[in-house]
BALOBA-1460 file (C-alpha; in Angstrom, 3 decimals):
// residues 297
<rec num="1" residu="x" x="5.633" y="-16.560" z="-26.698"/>
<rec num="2" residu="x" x="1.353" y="-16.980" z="-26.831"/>
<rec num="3" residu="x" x="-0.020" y="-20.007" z="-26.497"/>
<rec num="4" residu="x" x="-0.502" y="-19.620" z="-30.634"/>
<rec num="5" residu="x" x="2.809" y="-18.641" z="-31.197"/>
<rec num="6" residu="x" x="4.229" y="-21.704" z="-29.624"/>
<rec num="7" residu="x" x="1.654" y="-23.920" z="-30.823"/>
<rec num="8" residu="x" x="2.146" y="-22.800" z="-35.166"/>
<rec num="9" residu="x" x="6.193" y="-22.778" z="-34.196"/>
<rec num="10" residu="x" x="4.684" y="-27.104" z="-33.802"/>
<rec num="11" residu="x" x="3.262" y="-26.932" z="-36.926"/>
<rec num="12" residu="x" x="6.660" y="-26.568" z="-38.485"/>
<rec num="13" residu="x" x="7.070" y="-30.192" z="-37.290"/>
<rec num="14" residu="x" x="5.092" y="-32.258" z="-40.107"/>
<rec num="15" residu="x" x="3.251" y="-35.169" z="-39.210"/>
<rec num="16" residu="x" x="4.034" y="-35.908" z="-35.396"/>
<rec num="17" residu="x" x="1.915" y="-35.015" z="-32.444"/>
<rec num="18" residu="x" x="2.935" y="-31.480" z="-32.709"/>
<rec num="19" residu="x" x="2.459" y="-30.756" z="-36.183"/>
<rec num="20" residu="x" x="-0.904" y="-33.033" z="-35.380"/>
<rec num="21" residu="x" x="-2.078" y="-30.234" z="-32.297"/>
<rec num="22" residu="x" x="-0.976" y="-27.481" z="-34.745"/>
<rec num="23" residu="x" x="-3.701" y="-28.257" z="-37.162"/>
<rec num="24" residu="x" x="-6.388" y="-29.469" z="-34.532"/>
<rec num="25" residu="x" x="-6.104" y="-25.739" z="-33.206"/>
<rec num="26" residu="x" x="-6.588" y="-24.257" z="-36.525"/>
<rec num="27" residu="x" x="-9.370" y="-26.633" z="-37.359"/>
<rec num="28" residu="x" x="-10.921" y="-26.015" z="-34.026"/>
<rec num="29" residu="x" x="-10.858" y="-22.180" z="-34.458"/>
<rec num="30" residu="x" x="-12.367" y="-22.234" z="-37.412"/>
<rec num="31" residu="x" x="-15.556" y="-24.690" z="-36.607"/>
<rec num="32" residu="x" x="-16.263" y="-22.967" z="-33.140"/>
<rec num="33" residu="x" x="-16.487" y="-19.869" z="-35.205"/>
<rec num="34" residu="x" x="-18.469" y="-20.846" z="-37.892"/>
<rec num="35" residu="x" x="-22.105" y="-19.915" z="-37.274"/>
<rec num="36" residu="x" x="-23.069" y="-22.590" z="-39.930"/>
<rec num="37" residu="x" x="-21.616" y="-25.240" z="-37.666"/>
<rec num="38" residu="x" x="-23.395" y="-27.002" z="-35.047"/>
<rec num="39" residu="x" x="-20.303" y="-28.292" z="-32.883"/>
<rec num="40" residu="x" x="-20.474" y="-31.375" z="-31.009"/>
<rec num="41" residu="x" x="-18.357" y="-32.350" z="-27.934"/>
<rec num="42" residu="x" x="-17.866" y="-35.709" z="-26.699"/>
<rec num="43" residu="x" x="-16.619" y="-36.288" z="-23.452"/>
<rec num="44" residu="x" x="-15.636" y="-39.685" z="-22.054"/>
<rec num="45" residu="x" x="-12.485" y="-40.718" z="-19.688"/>
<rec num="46" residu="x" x="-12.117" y="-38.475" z="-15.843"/>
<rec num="47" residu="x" x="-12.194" y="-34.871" z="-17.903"/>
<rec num="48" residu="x" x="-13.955" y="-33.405" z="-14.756"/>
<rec num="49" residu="x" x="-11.628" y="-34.828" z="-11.780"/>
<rec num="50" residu="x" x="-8.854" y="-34.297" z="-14.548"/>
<rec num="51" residu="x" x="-9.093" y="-30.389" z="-14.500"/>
<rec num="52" residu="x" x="-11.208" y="-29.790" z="-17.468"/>
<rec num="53" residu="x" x="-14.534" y="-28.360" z="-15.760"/>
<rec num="54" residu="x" x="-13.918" y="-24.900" z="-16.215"/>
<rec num="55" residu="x" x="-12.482" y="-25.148" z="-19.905"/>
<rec num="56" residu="x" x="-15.439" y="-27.092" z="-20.684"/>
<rec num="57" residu="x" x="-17.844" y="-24.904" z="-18.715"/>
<rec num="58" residu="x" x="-16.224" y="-21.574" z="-20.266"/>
<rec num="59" residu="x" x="-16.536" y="-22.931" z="-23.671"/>
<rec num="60" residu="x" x="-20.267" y="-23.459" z="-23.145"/>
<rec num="61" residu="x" x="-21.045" y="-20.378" z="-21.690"/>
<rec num="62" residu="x" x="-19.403" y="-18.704" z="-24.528"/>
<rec num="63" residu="x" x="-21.428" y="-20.320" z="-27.439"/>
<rec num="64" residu="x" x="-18.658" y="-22.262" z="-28.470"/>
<rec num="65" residu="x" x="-20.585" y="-25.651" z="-28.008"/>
<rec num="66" residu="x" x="-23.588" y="-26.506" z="-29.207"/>
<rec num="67" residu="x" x="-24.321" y="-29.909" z="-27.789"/>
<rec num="68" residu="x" x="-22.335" y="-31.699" z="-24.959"/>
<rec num="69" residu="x" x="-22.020" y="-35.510" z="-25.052"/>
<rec num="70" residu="x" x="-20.368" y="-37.030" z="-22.372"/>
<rec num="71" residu="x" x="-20.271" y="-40.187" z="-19.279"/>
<rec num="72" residu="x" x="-22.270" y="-39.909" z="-16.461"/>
<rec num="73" residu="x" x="-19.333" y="-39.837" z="-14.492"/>
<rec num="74" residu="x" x="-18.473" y="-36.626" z="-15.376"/>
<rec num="75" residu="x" x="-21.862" y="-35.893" z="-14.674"/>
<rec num="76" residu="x" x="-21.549" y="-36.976" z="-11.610"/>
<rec num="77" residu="x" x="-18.449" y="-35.274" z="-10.531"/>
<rec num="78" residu="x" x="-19.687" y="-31.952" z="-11.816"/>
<rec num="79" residu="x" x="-22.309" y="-32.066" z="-9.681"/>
<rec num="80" residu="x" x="-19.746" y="-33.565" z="-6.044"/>
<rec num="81" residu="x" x="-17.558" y="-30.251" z="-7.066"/>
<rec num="82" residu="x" x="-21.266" y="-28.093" z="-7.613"/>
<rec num="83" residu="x" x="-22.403" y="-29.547" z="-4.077"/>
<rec num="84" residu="x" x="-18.873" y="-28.411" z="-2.256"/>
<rec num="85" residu="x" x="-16.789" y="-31.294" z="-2.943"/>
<rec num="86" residu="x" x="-13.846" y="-31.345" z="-4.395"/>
<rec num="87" residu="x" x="-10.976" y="-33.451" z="-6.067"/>
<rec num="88" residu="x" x="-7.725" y="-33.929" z="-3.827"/>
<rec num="89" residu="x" x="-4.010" y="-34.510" z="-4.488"/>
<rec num="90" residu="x" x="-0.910" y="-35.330" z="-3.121"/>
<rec num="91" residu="x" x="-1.776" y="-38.636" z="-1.093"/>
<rec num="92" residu="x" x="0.832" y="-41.248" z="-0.799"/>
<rec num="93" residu="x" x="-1.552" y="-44.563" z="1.503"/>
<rec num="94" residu="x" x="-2.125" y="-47.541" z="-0.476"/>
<rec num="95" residu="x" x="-4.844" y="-48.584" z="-1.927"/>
<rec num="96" residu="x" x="-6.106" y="-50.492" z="0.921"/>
<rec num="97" residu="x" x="-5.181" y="-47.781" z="3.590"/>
<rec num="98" residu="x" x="-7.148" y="-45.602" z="0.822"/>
<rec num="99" residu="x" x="-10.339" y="-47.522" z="1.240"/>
<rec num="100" residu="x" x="-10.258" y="-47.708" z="5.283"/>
<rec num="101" residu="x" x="-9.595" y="-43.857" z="4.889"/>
<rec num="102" residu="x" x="-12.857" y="-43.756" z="2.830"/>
<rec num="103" residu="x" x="-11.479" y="-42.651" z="-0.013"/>
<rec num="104" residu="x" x="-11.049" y="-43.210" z="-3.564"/>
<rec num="105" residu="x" x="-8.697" y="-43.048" z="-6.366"/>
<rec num="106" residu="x" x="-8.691" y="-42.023" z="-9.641"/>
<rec num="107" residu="x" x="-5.018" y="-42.250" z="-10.891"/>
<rec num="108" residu="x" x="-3.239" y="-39.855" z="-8.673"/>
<rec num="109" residu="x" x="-6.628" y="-37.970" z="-7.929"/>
<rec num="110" residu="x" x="-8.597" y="-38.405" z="-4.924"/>
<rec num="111" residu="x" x="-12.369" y="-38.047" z="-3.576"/>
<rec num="112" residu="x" x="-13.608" y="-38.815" z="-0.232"/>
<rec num="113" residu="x" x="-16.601" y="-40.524" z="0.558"/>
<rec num="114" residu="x" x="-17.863" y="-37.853" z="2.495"/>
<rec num="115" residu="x" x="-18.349" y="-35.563" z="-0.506"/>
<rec num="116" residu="x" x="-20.576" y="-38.368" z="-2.097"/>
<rec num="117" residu="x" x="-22.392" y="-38.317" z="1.295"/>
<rec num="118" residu="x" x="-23.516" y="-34.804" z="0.527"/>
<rec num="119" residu="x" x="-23.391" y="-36.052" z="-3.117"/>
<rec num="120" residu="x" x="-26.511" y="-38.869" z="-2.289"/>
<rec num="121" residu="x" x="-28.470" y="-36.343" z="0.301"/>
<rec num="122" residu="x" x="-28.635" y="-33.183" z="-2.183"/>
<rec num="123" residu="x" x="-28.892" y="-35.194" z="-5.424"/>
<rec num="124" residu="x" x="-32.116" y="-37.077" z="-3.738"/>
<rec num="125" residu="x" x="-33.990" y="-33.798" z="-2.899"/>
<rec num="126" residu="x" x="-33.306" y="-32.750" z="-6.538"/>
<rec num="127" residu="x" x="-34.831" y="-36.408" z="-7.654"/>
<rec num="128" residu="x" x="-37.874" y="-35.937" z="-5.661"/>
<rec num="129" residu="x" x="-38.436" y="-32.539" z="-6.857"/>
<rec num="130" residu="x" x="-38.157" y="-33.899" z="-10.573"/>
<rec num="131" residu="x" x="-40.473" y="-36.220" z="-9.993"/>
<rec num="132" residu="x" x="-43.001" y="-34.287" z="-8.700"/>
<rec num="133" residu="x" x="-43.696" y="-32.758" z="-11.893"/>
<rec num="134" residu="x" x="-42.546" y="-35.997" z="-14.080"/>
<rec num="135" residu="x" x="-42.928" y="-39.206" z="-13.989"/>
<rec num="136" residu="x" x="-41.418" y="-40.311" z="-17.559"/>
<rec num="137" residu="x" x="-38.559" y="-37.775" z="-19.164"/>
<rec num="138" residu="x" x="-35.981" y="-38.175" z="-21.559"/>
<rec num="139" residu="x" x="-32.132" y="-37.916" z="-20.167"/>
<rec num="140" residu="x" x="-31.641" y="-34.922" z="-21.485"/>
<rec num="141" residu="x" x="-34.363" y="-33.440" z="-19.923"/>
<rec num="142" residu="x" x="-33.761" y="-34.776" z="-17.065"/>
<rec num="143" residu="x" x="-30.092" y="-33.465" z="-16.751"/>
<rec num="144" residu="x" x="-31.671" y="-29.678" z="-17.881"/>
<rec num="145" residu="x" x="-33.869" y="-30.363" z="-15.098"/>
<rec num="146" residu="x" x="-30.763" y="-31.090" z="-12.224"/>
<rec num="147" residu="x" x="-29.226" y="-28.075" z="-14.153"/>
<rec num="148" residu="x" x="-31.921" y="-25.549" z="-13.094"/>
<rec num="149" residu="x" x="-32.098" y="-27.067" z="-9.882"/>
<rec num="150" residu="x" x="-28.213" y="-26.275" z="-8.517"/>
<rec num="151" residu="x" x="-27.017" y="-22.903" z="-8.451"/>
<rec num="152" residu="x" x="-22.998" y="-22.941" z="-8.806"/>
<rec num="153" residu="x" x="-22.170" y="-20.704" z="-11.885"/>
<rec num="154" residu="x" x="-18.765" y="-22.819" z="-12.350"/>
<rec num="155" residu="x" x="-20.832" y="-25.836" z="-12.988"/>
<rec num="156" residu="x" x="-21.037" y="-27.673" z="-16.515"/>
<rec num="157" residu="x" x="-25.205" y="-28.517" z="-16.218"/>
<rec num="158" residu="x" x="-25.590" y="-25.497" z="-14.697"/>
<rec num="159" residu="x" x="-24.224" y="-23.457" z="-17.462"/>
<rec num="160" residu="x" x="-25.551" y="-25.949" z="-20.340"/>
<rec num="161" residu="x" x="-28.811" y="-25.502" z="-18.972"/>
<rec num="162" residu="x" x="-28.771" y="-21.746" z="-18.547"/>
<rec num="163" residu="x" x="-27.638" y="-21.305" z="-22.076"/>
<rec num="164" residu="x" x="-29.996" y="-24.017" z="-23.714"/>
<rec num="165" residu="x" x="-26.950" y="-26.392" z="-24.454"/>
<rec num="166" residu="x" x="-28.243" y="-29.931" z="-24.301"/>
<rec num="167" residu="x" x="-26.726" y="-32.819" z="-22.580"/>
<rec num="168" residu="x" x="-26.497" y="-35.985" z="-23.737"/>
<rec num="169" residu="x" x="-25.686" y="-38.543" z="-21.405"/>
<rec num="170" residu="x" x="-26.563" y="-42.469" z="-23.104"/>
<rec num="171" residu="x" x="-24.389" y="-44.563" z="-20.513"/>
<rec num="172" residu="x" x="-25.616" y="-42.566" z="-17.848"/>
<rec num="173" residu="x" x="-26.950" y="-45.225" z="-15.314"/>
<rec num="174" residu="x" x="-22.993" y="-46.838" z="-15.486"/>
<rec num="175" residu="x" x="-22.458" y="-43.741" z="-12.771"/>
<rec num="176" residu="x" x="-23.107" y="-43.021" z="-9.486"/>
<rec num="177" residu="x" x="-25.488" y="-40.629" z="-10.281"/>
<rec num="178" residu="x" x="-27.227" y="-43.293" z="-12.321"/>
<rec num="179" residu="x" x="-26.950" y="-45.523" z="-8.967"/>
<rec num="180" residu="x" x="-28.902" y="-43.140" z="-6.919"/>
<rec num="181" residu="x" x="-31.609" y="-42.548" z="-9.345"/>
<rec num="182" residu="x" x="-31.648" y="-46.604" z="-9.389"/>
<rec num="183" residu="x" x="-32.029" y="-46.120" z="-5.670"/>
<rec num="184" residu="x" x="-34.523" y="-43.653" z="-5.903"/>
<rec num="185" residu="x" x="-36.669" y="-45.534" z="-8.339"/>
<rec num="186" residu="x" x="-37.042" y="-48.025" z="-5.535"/>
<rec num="187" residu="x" x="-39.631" y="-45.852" z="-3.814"/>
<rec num="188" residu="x" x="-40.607" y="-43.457" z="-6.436"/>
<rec num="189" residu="x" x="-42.213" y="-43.434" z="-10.439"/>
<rec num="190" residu="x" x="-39.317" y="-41.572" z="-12.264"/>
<rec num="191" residu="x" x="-38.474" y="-42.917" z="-15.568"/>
<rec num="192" residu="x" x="-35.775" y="-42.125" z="-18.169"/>
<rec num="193" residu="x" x="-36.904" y="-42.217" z="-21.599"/>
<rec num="194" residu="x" x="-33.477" y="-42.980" z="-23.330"/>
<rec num="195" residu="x" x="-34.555" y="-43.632" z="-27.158"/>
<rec num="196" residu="x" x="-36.669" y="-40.114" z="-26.672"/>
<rec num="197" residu="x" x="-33.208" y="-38.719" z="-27.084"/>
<rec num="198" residu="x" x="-32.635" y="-39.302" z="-30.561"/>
<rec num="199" residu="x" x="-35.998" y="-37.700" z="-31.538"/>
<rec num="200" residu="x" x="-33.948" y="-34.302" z="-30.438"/>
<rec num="201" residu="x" x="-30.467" y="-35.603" z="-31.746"/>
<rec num="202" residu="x" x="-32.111" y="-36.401" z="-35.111"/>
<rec num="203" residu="x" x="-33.679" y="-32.929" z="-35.514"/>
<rec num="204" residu="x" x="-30.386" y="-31.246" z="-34.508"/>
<rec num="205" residu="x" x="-28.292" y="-33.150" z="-36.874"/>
<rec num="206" residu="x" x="-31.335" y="-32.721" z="-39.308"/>
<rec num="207" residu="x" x="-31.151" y="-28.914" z="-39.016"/>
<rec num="208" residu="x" x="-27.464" y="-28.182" z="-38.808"/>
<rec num="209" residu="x" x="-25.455" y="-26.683" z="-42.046"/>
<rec num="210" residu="x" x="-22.412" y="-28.389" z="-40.929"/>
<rec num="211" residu="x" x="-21.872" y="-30.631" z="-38.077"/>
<rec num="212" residu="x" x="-18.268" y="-30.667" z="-36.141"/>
<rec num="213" residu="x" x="-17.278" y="-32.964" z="-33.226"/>
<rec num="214" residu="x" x="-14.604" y="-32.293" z="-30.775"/>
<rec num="215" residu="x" x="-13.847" y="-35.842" z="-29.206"/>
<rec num="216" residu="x" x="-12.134" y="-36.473" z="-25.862"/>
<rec num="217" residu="x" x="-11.887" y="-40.227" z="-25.316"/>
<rec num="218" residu="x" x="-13.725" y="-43.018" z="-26.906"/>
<rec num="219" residu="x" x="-16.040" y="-45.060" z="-25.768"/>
<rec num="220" residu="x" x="-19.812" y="-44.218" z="-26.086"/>
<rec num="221" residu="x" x="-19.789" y="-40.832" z="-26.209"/>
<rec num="222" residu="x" x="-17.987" y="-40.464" z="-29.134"/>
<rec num="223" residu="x" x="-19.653" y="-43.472" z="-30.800"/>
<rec num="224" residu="x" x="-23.073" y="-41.477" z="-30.114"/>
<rec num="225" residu="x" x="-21.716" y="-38.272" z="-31.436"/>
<rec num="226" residu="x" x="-20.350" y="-39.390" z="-34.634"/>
<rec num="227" residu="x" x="-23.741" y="-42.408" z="-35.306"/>
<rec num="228" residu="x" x="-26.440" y="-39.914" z="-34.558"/>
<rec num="229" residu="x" x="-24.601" y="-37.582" z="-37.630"/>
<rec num="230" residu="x" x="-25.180" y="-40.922" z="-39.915"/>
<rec num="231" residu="x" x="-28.278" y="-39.711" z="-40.508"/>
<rec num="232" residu="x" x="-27.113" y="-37.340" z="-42.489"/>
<rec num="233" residu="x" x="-23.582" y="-39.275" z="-44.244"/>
<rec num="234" residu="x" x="-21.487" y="-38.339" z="-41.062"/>
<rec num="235" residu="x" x="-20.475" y="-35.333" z="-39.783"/>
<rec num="236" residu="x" x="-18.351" y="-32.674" z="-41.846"/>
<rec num="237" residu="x" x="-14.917" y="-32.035" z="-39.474"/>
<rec num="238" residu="x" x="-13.874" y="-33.985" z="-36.350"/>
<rec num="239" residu="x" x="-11.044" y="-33.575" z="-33.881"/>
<rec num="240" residu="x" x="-10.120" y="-36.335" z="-31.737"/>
<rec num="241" residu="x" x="-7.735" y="-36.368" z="-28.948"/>
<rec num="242" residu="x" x="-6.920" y="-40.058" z="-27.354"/>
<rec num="243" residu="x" x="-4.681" y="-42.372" z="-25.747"/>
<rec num="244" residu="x" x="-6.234" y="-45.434" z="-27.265"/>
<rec num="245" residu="x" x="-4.225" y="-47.536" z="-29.790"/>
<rec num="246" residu="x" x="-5.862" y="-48.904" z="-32.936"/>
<rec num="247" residu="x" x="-4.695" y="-52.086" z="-33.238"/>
<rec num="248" residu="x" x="-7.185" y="-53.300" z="-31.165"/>
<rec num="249" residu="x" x="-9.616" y="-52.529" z="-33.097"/>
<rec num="250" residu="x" x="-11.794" y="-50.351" z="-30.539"/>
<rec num="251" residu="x" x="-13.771" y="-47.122" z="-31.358"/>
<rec num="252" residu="x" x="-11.606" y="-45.198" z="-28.788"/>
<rec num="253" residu="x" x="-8.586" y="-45.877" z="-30.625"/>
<rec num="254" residu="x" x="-10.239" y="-46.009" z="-34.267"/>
<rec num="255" residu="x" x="-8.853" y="-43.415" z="-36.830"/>
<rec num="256" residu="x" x="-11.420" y="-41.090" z="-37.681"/>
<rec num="257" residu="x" x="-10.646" y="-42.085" z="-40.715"/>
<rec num="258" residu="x" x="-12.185" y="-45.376" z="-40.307"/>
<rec num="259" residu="x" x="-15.736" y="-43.153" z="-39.728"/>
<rec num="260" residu="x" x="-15.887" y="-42.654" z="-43.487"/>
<rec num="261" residu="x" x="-16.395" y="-46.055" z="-43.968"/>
<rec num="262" residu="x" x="-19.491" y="-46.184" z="-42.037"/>
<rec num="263" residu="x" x="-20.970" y="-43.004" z="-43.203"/>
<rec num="264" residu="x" x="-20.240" y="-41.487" z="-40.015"/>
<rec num="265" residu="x" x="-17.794" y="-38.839" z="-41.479"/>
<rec num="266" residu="x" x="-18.328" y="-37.526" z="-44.843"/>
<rec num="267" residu="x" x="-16.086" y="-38.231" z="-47.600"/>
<rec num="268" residu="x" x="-13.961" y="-35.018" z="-48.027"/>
<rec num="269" residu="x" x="-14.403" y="-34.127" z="-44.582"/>
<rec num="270" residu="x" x="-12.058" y="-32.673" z="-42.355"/>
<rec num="271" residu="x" x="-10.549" y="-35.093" z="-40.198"/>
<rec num="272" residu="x" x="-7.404" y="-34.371" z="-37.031"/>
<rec num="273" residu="x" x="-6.223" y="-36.765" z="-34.503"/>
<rec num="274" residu="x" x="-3.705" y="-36.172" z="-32.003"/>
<rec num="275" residu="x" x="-2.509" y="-38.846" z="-29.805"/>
<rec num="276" residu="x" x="-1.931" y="-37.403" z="-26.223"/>
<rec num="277" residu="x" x="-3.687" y="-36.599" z="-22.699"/>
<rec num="278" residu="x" x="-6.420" y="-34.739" z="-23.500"/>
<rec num="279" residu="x" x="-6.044" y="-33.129" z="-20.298"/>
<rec num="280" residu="x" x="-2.740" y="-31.249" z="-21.356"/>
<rec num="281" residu="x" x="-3.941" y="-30.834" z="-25.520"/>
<rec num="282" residu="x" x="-7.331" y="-29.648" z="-25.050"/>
<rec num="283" residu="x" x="-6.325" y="-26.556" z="-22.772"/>
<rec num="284" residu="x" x="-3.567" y="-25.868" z="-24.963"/>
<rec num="285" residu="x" x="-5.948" y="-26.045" z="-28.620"/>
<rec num="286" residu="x" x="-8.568" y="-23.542" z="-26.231"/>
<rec num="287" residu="x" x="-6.089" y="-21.649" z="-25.731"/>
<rec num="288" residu="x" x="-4.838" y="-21.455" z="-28.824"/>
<rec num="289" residu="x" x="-7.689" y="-21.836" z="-31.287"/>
<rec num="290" residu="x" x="-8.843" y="-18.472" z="-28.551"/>
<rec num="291" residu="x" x="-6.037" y="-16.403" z="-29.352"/>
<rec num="292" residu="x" x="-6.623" y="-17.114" z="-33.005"/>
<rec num="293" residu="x" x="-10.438" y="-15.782" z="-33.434"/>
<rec num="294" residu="x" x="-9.208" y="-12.857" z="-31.074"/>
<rec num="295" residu="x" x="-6.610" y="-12.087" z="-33.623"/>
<rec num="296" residu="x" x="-9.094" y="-12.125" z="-36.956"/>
<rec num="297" residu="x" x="-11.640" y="-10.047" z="-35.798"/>
């Protein structure tokens, strides 16, 4: 069986997670296709260090995404893999024998403190040359700028900045690419202009037909993606793949449903959320939603 093939045999299951991944895939094939639809993606939780770089990269580079929201941390590992770092496996130490070992953990994912060595040295001579030429930028420019400024063809900036995708990064000093530009800030005029984002957010959302988001996680990137389309009564189709629960009442775990009520998803709009590990969904809707443009033209 295709990746389709298994994924519409799903469908057959009504309204459980399969049935649920089923109709994100169709939905998704049709938005990414659409050239009417400007197609947000929101990023939060380890995507990057989780194996999505490449999916997300590839999708990019192929004109499937339109505008990239996502954490700063997976900024900031984008860039450790783009400067020869890497993510690591298969370690059994404790925690504690993991920090005297200088590394760190991210579930059962590691990174060593030697690839954020290189990390701190290369991501400094990129801040100085940025600031040469500015001394007050918006984040988005500024991560267009690192994107021209690192040359690994694999890498997310890279690619969103040699195909004129913006990045939208709000939370991006919570990172530790956010901590060195802190650091560098110490010595040197470099300023982020974060409200100078939402001139360019507004005229996107402003001059799209449709609007679609694609939402891994919660948190602030998907808050960002789905407020900035208020200005407009919310955006017209959303997929959401989490792990959150609702009953707390948190936007990660919210029902897109709930969006409607805030004008952040139009009434009549086209709404799918799967419950799962985005990092084993979203390769499989790819895949699928892939195989299923292939197929109609």
């Amino acid at each position: 069986m295709t990746t389709i093939q298994l994924i519409e045999e799903m469908g057959k299951s009504g309204v459980l997670g399969a049935g649920r991944l089923y109709r994100a895939t169709k939905l998704m094939s049709e938005v990414i296709k659409d050239p009417e639809t400007t197609v947000f993606l929101s990023v939060a939780g380890p995507m990057v260090p989780g194996g999505l770089r490449k999916v997300i990269r590839d999708l990019i580079a192929n004109g499937y995404v339109d505008v990239l929201i996502t954490s700063g941390a997976n900024l900031t590992h984008d860039l450790l893999e783009a400067f020869g770092g890497s993510h690591y496996r298969e370690h059994e130490e404790t925690d504690e024998e993991l920090c005297q070992m200088g590394m760190g953990r991210i579930a059962d994912i590691y990174t060593k403190s030697e690839d954020f060595e290189v990390f701190e040295s290369k991501i400094n001579l990129i801040l100085g040359k940025i600031a040469e030429k500015n001394s007050n930028i918006n984040i988005r420019e500024f991560i267009t700028q690192i994107g021209h400024l690192i040359d690994d063809e694999d890498s997310i900036i890279h690619t969103a900045a040699q195909k004129g995708v913006p990045i939208y990064a709000p939370g991006l000093i919570d990172s530790m690419l956010g901590l060195q530009l802190w650091m560098f800030t110490q010595e040197n005029q470099l300023t982020l202009d974060a409200a100078g984002d939402m001139h360019e957010l507004s005229d996107i959302v402003y001059g799209s037909g449709k609007v679609a988001t694609l939402i891994l996680g919660g948190g602030l990137p998907k808050h960002y993606a789905l407020a900035s389309n208020i200005l407009t009564g919310g955006v017209d189709a959303a997929i959401q793949v989490t792990l959150d629960r609702s009953e707390a009442g948190s936007l990660g775990g919210a029902p897109l449903e709930e969006a409607k009520s805030w004008a952040k998803a139009k009434c009549g709009s086209r709404l799918v959320t799967v419950i799962g590990d985005a990092t084993i969904i979203f390769p499989l809707m790819v895949s699928g939603a892939m195989e299923l443009i292939h197929k109609q033209d």
